[in-house]
Steps between C-alpha positions, in 0.01 A plus 500: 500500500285562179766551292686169615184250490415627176859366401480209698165453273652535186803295590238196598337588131792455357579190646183344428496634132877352460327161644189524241772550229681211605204255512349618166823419323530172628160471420571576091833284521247167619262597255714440221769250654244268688400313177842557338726316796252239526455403146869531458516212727230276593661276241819458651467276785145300439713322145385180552176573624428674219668201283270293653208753351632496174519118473087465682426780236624321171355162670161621457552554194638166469819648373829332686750759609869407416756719589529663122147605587524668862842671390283678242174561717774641803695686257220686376336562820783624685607747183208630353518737797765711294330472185163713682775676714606650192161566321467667874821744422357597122142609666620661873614833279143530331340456844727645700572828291177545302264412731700544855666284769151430648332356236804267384473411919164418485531314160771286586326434807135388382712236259675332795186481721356345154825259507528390843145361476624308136745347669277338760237371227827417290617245820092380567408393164851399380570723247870587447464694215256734746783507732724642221269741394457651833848474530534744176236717624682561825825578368317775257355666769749530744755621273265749483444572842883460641530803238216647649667467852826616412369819337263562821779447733741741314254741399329520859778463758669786673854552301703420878272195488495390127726233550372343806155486391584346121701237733108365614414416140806204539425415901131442386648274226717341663254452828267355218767237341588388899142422541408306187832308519385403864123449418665240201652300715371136618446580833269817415292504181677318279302229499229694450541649159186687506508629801803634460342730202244569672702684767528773278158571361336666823791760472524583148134569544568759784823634335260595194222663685668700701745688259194634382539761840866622411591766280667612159895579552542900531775482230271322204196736668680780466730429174318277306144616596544828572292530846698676748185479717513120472829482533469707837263275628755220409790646689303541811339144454868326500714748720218649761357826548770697647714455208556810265322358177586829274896436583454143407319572201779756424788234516266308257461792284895528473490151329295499245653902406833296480398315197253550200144422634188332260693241317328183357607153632698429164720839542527381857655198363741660263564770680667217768729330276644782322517781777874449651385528850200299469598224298797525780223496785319180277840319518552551899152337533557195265865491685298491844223218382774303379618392868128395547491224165628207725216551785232351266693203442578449874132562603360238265766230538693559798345158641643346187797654519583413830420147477718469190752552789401192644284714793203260574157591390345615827831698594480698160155606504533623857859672375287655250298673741798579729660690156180680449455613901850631449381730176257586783779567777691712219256775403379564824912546565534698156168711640624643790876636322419593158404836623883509697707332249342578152413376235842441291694371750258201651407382151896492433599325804250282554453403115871381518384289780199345341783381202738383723214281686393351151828386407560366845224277452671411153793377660298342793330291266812402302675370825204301649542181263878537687388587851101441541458778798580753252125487410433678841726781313241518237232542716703808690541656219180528370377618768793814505375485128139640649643669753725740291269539230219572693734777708522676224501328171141429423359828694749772312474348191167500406437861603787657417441585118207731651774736684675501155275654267182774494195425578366513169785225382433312819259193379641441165849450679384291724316305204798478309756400751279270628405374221902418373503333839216281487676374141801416704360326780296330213790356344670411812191349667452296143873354520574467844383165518627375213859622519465419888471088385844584274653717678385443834585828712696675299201561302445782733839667363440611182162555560501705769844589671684619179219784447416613822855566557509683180197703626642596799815639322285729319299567807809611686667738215108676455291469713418808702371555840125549560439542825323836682476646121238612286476314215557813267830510671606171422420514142736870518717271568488263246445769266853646612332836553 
């Protein structure tokens, strides 16, 4: 009877470590996605309220607004985020390397509490060129931090669970875009411009406080900083007391023997574009983050886009929201199979998918001047658009380069793939608009559908399997050892 409730005791410690694991991953993926979703967009479904703020703003200066003058003022606001977002990439490898995942978390985290509470003085005293600046600030720091996250998640999670928990860095996201796009709207706060920013500040506060109470990663404690100690500590912290720390701290051992350890950030950087497998692991990432370029677009002016396709203003802004709460719908799906179905084979399928639902709504568009109910069409297939990129899309692509590459060549391939992919989505996000009043839909063709289905091609003839491995294993792999 001993014997069996002492195993019935560690079976119920177990359980509730598994459950504490759970929660403080979730708790990392809102810390860095909370401000991220939401300032991705609050500015989506508020446009004319915030139209209306522009013109009251230039008023008092007695400046009149024409509609040369808002163009420029929107323009700006909406794409200075990938100007900071890529100052964000250049400094998340100092931080994140040099100094540890921690400190970039807790930097990138001070700046958006310090932004959120911008933005509301920006909106109260009528400053737009406030509201960009916080704008910029944001997007630095949470490039930061979304690095921050991704390395925690990978770096932290049990390898038969490294998958499912990355997936909460994009349900935390994507809960975040579902809620701002539905706080925007008329009916909620957006009429309310400044109380719609102000949602955010109490939690950006909290966010920041608290990640003062986790700890350091075991693999940059023990790699990087040489504590085994530390990194003891940190294994028990994120996977409970009952698991075996020294066999973890093994399989983390077996990485960094796999490669040459102490490099500097600028052999890092060579090192990735001319070693064979990982300039070939940098390529798989880039090939991944591709398939995410056209979400940007679609987040910031899928209310435009949809009344373009004759979809009256009220219907769009609410089929904005219904696109986003199916990015929702999608990882939660993606969650609970990546585990089952891997990695490779969900990012294929459902990739295809997410093409095949953006040029539906090409040829949606193209046949509603010929039958107007095709604009219904439009709407469906945005919202399959969210649906089958948040399934698996979004989620796998954004963590994937870190089950590519060592640990040591983790952040700088992240930087670097990230940062090719913020230049693309710049350039997209820059012409969309433009080539969308020439083109009209078809804009989204050679911007978008042409590449991505380039990308998956090279996904499908390289891309290995990642699931249940050890990350030295993969890179074996790629090595052709």
């Amino acid at each position: 009877m001993a014997v069996q409730g002492a195993c019935t005791n560690r079976a119920r410690s177990r359980i509730i470590d598994r459950e504490l694991e759970f929660l403080i991953f979730v708790y990392i993926s809102f810390a860095a996605n909370f401000n991220y979703g939401f300032s991705t967009t609050y500015l989506n479904t508020p446009v004319q309220q915030f139209k209306i703020y522009i013109n009251e703003s230039l008023a008092r200066r007695d400046t009149v607004m024409n509609d040369s003058t808002y163009n420029l003022i929107w323009n700006i606001l909406l794409n200075i985020w990938f100007v900071g977002f890529f100052v964000g990439i250049g400094l998340s490898p100092v931080l994140n390397d040099r100094y540890g995942r921690k400190v970039g978390f807790l930097a990138g985290n001070f700046l958006a509490f310090l932004a959120s509470v911008l933005r509301c003085a920006a909106i109260y005293w009528y400053i737009p060129e406030l509201l960009i600046t916080a704008r910029l600030i944001t997007s630095v720091c949470v490039a930061v931090t979304y690095q921050s996250c991704i390395l925690y998640l990978q770096e932290c999670s049990p390898t038969e669970l490294r998958g499912f928990m990355s997936f909460w860095s994009e349900i935390s996201f994507a809960i975040m875009t579902l809620i701002a796009s539905l706080l925007g709207t008329d009916g909620v706060l957006g009429g309310h411009l400044f109380w719609l920013l102000a949602f955010a500040v109490p939690f950006c506060f909290i966010f920041f406080i608290t990640l003062f109470f986790i700890l350091e990663t075991p693999k940059f404690l023990l790699i990087t900083a040489k504590n085994e100690e530390a990194a003891e500590n940190s294994v028990h912290f994120y996977l409970g007391s009952h698991v075996d720390a020294k066999e973890v701290l093994r399989n983390i051992q077996m990485e960094e023997d796999a490669e040459e350890s102490d490099i500097s950030t600028i052999q890092a950087l060579k090192d990735l574009f001319f070693e064979p497998h990982l300039r070939r692991a940098h390529l798989l990432s880039c090939a991944t983050l591709q398939n995410t370029v056209p979400l940007w677009s679609i987040l910031l002016s899928s209310t435009y886009f949809l009344e373009q396709a004759n979809l009256q203003s009220s219907i769009a802004q609410w089929s904005s929201t219904a696109m986003t709460l199916a990015y929702v719908l999608g990882t939660l799906s993606g969650s609970t199979v990546i585990e089952k179905w891997g990695r490779r084979p969900l990012l294929l399928i459902f990739t295809l998918l997410n093409i095949l639902a953006v040029a539906t709504f090409v040829l949606f568009s193209q046949l509603q001047p010929v039958l107007d109910q095709m604009k219904y069409g439009c709407l469906g297939a945005l919202v399959v658009y969210g649906f089958t990129y948040g399934t698996a899309v979004g989620p796998i692509s954004w963590f994937i380069s870190s089950e590519l590459v060592p640990q040591k060549y983790r952040s700088i391939t992240q930087s670097t793939s990230y940062a090719i992919n913020t230049i693309m989505v710049v350039v997209s996000t820059f012409t969309i608009l433009p080539l969308y009043s020439v083109l009209g839909s078809f804009a989204f063709l050679p911007l978008y559908t042409v590449p991505s289905a380039f990308a998956l091609f090279y996904l499908y003839r390289f891309l290995p399997e990642t699931k249940g491995r050890e990350i030295y294993e993969i890179v074996r792999e790629l090595r052709g050892d």
